[in-house]
C-alpha positions in Angstrom: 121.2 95.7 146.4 121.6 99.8 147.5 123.9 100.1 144.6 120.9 98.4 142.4 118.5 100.5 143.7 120.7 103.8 143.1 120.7 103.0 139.9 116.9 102.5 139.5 115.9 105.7 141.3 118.6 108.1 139.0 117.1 110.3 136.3 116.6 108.3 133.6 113.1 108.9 131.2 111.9 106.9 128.8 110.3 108.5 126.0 107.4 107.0 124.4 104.3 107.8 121.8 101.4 109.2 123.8 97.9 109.6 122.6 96.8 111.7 119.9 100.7 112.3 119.2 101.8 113.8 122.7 105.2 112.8 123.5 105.3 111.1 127.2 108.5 111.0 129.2 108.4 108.5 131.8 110.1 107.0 134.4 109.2 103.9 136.3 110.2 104.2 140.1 110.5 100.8 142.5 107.9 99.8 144.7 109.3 101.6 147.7 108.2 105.1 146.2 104.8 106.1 147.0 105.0 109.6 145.5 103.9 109.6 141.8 104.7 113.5 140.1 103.4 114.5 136.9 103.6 117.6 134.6 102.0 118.9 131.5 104.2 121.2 129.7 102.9 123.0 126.6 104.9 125.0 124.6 103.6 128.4 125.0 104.5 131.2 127.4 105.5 135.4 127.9 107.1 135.3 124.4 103.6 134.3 122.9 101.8 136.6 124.5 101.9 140.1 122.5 101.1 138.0 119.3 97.6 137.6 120.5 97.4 140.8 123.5 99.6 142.2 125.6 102.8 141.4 128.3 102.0 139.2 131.1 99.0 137.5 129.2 100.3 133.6 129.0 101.0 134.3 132.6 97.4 134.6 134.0 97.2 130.7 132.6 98.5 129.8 135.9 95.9 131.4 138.0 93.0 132.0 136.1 92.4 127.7 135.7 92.1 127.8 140.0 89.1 129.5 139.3 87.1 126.9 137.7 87.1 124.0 134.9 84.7 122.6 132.9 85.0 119.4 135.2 85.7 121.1 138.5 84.0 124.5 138.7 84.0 125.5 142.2 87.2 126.7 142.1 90.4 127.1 144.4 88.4 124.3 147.0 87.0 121.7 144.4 90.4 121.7 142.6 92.6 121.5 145.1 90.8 119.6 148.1 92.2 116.0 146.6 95.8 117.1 147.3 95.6 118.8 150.1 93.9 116.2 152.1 95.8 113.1 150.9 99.0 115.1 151.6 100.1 116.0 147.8 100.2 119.4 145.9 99.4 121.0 142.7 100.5 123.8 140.8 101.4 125.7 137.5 104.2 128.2 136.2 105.1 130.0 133.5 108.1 131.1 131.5 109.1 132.5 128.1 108.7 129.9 126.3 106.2 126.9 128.0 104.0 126.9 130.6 103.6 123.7 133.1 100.7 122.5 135.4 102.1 120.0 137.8 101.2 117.3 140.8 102.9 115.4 143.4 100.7 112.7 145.4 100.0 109.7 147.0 100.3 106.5 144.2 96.7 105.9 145.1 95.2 109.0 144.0 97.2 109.9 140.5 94.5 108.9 138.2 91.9 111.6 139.4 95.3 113.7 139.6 95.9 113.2 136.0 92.2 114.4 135.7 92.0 117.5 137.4 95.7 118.7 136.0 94.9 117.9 132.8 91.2 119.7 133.2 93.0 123.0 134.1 95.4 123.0 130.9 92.4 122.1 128.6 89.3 123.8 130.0 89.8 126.6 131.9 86.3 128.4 132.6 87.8 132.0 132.0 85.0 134.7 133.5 85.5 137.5 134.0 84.6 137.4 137.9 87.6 135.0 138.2 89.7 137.2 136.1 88.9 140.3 137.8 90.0 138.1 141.0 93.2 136.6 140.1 94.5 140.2 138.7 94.7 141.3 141.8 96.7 138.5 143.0 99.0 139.4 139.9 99.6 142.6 141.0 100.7 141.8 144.3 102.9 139.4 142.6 104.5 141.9 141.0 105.2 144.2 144.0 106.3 141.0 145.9 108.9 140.5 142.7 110.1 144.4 142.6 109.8 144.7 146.6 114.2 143.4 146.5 116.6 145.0 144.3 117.6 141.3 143.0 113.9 140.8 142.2 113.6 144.1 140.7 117.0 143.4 138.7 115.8 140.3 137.3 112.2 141.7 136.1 113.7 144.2 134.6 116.4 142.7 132.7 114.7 141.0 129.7 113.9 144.5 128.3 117.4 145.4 128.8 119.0 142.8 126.9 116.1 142.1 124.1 114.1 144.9 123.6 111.3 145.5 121.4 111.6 141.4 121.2 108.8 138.7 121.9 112.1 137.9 124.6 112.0 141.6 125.8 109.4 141.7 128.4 109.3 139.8 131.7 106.7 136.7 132.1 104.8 138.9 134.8 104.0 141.8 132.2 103.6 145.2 134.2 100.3 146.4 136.4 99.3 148.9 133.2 99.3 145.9 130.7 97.3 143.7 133.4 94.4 146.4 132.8 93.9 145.0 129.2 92.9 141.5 130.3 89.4 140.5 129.7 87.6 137.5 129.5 87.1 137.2 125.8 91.1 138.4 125.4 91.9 135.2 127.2 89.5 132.8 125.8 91.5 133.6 122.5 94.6 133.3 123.8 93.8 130.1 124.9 92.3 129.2 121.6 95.2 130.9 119.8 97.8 128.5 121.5 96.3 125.9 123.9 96.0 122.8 121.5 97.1 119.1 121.6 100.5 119.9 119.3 102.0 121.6 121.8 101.9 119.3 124.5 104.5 117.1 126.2 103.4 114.9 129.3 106.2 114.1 132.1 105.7 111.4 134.7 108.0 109.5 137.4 106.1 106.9 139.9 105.2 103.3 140.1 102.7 103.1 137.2 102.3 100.0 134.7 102.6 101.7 131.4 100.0 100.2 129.8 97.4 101.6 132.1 99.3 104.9 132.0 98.5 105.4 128.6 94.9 103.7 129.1 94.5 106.7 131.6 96.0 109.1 129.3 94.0 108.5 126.5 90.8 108.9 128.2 92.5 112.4 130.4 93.9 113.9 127.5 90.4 113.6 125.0 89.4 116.8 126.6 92.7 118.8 124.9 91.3 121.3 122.8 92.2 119.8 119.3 92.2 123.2 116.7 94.5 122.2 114.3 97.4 124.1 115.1 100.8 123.6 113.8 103.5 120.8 115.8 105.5 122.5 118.6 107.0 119.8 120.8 110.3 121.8 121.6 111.0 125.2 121.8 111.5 127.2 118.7 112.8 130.5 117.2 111.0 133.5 118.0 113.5 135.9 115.8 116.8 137.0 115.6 117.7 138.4 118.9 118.5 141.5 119.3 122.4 143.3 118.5 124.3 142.3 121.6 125.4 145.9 123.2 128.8 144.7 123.4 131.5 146.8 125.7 128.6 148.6 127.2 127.9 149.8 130.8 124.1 149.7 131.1 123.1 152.0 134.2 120.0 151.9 136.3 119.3 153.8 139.3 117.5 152.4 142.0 115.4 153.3 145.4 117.1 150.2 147.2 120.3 150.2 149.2 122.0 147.4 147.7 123.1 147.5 143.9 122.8 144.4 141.6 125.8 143.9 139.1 125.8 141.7 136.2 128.4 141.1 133.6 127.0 139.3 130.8 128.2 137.2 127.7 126.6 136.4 124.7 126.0 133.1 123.3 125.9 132.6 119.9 123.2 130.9 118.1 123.8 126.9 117.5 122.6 124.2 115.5 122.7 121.8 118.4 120.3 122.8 121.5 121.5 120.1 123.7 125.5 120.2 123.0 125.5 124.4 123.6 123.6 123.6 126.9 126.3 120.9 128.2 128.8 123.2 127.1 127.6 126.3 128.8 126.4 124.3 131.9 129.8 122.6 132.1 131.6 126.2 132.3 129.6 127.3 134.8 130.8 124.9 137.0 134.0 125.5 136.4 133.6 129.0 137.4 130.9 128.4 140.3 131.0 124.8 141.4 132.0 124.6 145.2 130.1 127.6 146.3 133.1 129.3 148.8 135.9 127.2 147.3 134.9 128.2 143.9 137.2 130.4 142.0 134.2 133.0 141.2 134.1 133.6 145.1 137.6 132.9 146.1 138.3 136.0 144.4 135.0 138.4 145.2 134.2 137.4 148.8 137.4 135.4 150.0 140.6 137.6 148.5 138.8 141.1 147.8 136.0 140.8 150.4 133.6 142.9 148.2 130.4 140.7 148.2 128.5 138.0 151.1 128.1 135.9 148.0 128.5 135.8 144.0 126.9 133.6 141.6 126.6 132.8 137.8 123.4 133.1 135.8 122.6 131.9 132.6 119.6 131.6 129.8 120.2 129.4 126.9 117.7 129.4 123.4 117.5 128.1 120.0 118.7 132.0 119.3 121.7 132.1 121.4 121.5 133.3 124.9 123.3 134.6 127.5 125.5 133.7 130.5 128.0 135.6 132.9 128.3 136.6 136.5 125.9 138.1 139.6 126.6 140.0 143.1 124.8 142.1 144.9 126.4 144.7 147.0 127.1 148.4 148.4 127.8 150.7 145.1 131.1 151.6 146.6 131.9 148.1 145.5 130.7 148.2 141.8 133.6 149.3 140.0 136.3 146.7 141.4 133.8 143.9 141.4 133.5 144.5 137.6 136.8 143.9 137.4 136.8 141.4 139.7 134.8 139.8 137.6 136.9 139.9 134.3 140.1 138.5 136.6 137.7 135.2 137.4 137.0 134.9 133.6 141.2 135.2 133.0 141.6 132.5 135.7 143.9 129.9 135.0 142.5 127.7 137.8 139.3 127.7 135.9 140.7 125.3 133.0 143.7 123.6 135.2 143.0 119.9 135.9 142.6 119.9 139.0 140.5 122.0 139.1 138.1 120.1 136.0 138.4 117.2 138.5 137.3 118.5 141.1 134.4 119.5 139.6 133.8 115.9 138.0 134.2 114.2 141.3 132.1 116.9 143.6 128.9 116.2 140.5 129.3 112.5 140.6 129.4 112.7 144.1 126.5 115.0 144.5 124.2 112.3 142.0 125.1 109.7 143.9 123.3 111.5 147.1 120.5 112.9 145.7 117.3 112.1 147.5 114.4 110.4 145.8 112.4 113.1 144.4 109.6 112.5 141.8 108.6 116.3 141.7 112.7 117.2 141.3 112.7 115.0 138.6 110.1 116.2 136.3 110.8 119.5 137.3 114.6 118.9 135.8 113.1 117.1 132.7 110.5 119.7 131.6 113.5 122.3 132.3 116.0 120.7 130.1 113.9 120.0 127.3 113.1 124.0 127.1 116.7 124.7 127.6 118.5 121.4 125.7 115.9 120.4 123.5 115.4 117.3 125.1 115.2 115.8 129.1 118.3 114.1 129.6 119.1 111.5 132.3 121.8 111.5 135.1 124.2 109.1 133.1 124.3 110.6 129.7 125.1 114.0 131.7 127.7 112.3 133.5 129.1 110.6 130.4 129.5 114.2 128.7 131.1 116.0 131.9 133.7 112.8 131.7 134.7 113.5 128.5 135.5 117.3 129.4 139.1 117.9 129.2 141.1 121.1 130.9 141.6 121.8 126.7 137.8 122.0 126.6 137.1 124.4 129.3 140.0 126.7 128.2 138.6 126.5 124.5 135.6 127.4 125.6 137.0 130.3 127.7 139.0 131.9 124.9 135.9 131.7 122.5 134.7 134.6 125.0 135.6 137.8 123.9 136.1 140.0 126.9 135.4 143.0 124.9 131.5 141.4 124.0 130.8 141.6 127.8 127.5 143.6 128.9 127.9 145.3 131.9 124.1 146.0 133.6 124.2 147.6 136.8 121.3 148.2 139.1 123.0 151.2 141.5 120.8 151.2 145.3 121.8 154.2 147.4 123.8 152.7 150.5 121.2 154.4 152.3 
C-alpha cells in the first residue's frame, strides 16, 4: 500500500487541452493531500522587456498586480487576506523568459484561489500611485541583490556573457532604468505581451477534472484576448552572442570575498529537452554528493581553497551555458581556476562507479522526497522553460538509467577546454 502510494504522489503531469487553447498540466494527488498548488506561467519576461521599454520592465508584473485588480482592488490586504488566514500563500516571479503567479492552500479554498491568481495575471489596475509605490520596493530589491558579492556576481553576469542582447540584462533592470516606468509604459507592456497565447496553467491537488476545467473556463474568460501570436514554450530571441572563448573577464569589487566562475558554452540544439538531460546529467557527475563530489574533493577537501564549490548552469533554445562557482579570498583565484580545469580532466567523473553512484543517490533521493504540491509545479513550470516541456520523475529516471560511463565521458570531451570563460569578480580580502 506505501509503495502504491509512492507511486501516486511522484511527479507525474498529465497534460490536457484547457480553455480557449491554454495547455493545462495536471496532477491528481490522493485524498490524503489537503494542499492544492497552482501556477500560471505566461511566456513573457526580462528578455521582452526592451522591445516595448526599458530593463527591468516585465519585472514590476510581480509587484505592481498586489496593488489592485479589476476584481480585488484594495490591494496588498484584499488580495492576500484569503491565504493568509486559511494558512496558504501566494506569489509571482519573474525570469528571462516567463513570468509565473502562484498559490498553495487549503483544498477548500482553490476555487476563489484560482480567481484572485488568475485576476492578477489578467487585470492588473496599473496607477501610477501603485507604481510609484512598488518602485521603491524594487529598488531596495536591488540593493538587497548587490548587498553580497555572490548576489552582485550574479546580477551582473548576463551583461557579461550576452551583451547588447534581449539575454544581456538582469531581470531586475538597474535603479536609472526603474525611473522610466510609468503607468501608461506598463499598461502597454501588458497589452504588448499579456494575452491568452501565452499562457500555460499548472496544477497538483485533489481536484475532479471535470470541474477543474468548469472552473477554468469561467477564471480564465477574464485573459486579455488581443490576438497575439502562439507562444506556449520558450522561443529564440537571436543568435547569442560570440562566446569570448579563452578569456579572463576581470571585475573589481568593494566586497572582501571574490566570486570565480569558469564557464562553458553550450551549443544551440534542435532538441530542448534531450540538451537539458544531457547537461543536467553531467552536472551531477561533477557535483552530485555535495563533500564527496569530485568538484569539492578537489577544491575544499585536497587543496583546501574554498568552504564550498558548486556548478551553475542556464540552458535555451540558443545554447547556453554551464561550468563551475566558488567564492573565496583572491589569494585563492588563480589555483582555483585551475583547480577547476583538473575537476573537468577527472577520470572519476566518467568511471562507473562513480555514474552509479550518482544513479543510486537520485533514485534514492526520489524515493524520499516529501509530498510537495508547491515543489511540484514549481519543478514543472521550470522544466518546461528550460526542457521545453514538464517532465515527470520516471521518464527522468528512465533517461539517467540509460547513461553509460561512455556517455558522460563523450559528453566531457565535446568540451573544449580552450572555449572556457573565465569571469572573476576580485573582493579586496579586506
Amino acid at each position: 500500500m506505501l509503495g502504491t502510494l509512492k507511486q501516486n504522489t511522484m511527479i507525474s503531469f498529465k497534460k490536457l487541452e484547457g480553455p480557449y487553447g491554454i495547455p493545462v498540466y495536471f496532477q491528481h494527488m490522493p485524498d490524503m493531500v489537503q494542499s492544492v498548488s497552482m501556477s500560471w506561467t505566461i511566456l513573457v519576461g526580462s528578455a521582452d522587456d526592451e522591445s516595448v521599454g526599458a530593463p527591468g520592465l516585465y519585472h514590476w508584473f510581480e509587484h505592481v498586480p498586489f496593488r489592485g485588480t479589476k476584481e480585488y482592488p484594495g490591494g496588498y490586504k484584499e488580495i492576500k487576506k484569503p491565504f493568509t488566514k486559511n494558512g496558504g500563500f501566494i506569489n509571482a516571479s519573474t525570469g528571462q523568459q516567463s513570468t509565473n503567479y502562484f498559490a498553495t492552500v487549503p483544498l477548500k479554498i482553490w476555487r476563489e484561489s484560482l480567481s484572485i491568481i488568475t485576476d492578477l495575471l489578467s487585470q492588473p489596475l496599473l496607477t501610477e500611485e501603485g507604481i510609484n509605490a512598488e518602485r521603491e520596493i524594487i529598488v531596495q530589491e536591488i540593493a538587497q541583490r548587490r548587498a553580497t558579492s555572490r548576489g552582485n556576481a550574479f546580477y551582473e553576469l548576463p551583461a557579461i556573457l550576452w551583451p547588447d542582447h534581449p539575454l544581456g540584462h538582469n531581470v531586475l533592470g538597474s535603479e536609472e532604468t526603474l525611473r522610466s516606468m510609468t503607468a501608461s509604459v506598463m499598461q502597454a507592456a501588458h497589452k504588448a505581451n499579456y494575452d491568452r497565447s501565452r499562457c500555460v496553467f499548472f496544477i497538483a491537488g485533489n481536484i475532479d477534472e471535470d470541474e477543474l476545467m468548469f472552473e477554468l473556463k469561467k477564471a480564465a474568460a477574464v485573459i486579455p484576448d488581443h490576438g497575439l501570436s502562439e507562444k506556449r514554450v520558450p522561443e529564440s530571441y537571436g543568435p547569442l552572442p560570440a562566446w569570448k572563448n579563452g578569456q579572463i573577464t576581470t571585475i573589481e569589487t568593494s566586497f572582501k570575498s571574490s566570486v570565480i566562475f569558469s564557464l562553458f558554452p553550450i551549443p544551440k540544439s534542435g532538441d530542448p529537452l534531450k540538451k537539458y538531460f544531457q547537461w543536467n546529467i553531467l552536472e551531477n557527475m561533477f557535483a552530485y554528493g555535495d563533500l564527496d563530489s569530485p568538484l569539492s574533493r578537489i577544491l575544499r577537501d585536497e587543496r583546501k581553497l574554498v568552504y564550498n564549490t558548486s556548478m551553475v548552469g542556464h540552458y535555451l533554445l540558443d545554447g547556453g551555458y554551464c561550468g563551475f562557482m566558488a567564492e573565496a579570498q583572491s589569494k585563492n583565484i588563480d589555483p582555483i581556476v585551475k583547480s577547476f580545469g583538473d575537476v573537468l580532466r577527472d577520470s572519476q567523473v566518467y568511471s562507473p562507479s562513480r555514474l552509479d553512484e550518482v544513479k543510486t543517490g537520485i533514485a534514492g533521493s526520489i524515493d524520499i522526497e516529501p509530498v510537495d504540491t508547491s515543489s511540484y509545479i514549481s519543478q514543472a513550470s521550470r522544466c518546461l522553460i528550460s526542457a521545453g516541456k514538464p517532465f515527470g520523475d520516471n521518464e527522468y529516471l528512465e533517461a539517467l538509467g540509460k547513461v553509460t560511463p561512455s556517455d558522460i565521458k563523450n559528453i566531457i570531451c565535446s568540451i573544449d577546454p580552450s572555449s572556457i570563460h573565465t569571469v572573476i569578480f576580485k573582493g579586496t580580502d579586506k
